[in-house]
Structures are given as C-alpha cells and as structure tokens.
C-alpha positions in Angstrom: -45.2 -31.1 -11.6 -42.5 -28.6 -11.1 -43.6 -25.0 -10.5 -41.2 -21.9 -10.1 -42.5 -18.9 -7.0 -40.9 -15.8 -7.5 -40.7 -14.0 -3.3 -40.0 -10.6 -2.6 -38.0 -9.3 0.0 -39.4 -6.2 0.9 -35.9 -4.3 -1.1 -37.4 -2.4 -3.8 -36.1 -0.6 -6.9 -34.2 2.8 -5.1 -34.9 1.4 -1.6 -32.4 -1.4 -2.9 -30.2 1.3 -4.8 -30.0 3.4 -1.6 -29.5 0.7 1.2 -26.4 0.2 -1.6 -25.2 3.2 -1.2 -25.5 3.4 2.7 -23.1 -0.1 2.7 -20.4 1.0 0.1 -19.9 4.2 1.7 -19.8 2.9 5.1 -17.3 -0.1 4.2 -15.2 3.1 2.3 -15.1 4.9 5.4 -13.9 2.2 7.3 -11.3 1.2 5.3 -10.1 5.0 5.4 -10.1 4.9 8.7 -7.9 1.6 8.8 -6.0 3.9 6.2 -5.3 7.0 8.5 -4.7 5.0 11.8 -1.9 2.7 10.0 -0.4 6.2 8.5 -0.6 7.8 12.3 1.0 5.1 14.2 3.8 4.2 12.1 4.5 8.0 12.1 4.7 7.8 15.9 7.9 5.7 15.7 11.0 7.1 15.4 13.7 5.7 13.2 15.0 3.3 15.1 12.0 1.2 15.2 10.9 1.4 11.7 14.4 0.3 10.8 14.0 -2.7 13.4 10.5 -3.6 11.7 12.4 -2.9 8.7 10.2 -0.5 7.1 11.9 2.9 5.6 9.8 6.1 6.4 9.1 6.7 2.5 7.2 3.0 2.6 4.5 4.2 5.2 1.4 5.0 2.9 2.0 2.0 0.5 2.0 0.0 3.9 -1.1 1.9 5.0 -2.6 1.2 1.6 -2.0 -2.2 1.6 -3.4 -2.8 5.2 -6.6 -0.8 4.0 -7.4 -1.9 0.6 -4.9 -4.8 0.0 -3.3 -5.5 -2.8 
C-alpha cells in the first residue's frame, strides 16, 4: 500500500517570503560589489595596460557588467 506524508520545514507563508527577500538582496549586493570593484581597478590602469590587456577605456562598465551579472 503506497501512502503519500506531506513534512514541513518549519518556513512558513511570510517567514518563507522574507527569508526570500534577505537572499535576493544579499546575492544583489554582492554582485554590485563584484560590479564596483571590477569598475575601480581597471580605472587604476593607465592606458598602456588596458591597451596590453586589450581593453579600450570606453569598454570598462560592459566588462564590469559582464564579470557581475554575466551575460
């Protein structure tokens, strides 16, 4: 005889909704911070060494971006 137990993990309706919340924005604000620390350091080099990585100056926040977020 096959039977089906439903368990509950102690996550709740808004407890659930809120511990939600608390992950997205924490994952957001990492990413951001991926984000602004890219952006700083390839804004410490000069032009010399962008051009040997070969990235141009105007191609710094879509690198950023990418690093962050991805595609």
């Amino acid at each position: 005889m096959a039977y089906a137990n439903a368990t509950r993990t102690g996550e709740w309706g808004i407890f659930a909704s809120l511990n939600g919340l608390v992950a997205r924005l924490g994952e957001t604000r990492r990413r951001y911070s991926v984000y602004r620390q890219t952006v700083a350091e390839l804004n410490a080099l000069n032009d010399r060494d962008l051009a040997d990585l070969g990235i141009a100056r105007s191609s710094i926040t879509s690198i950023a971006t990418e690093a962050a977020y991805g595609k």
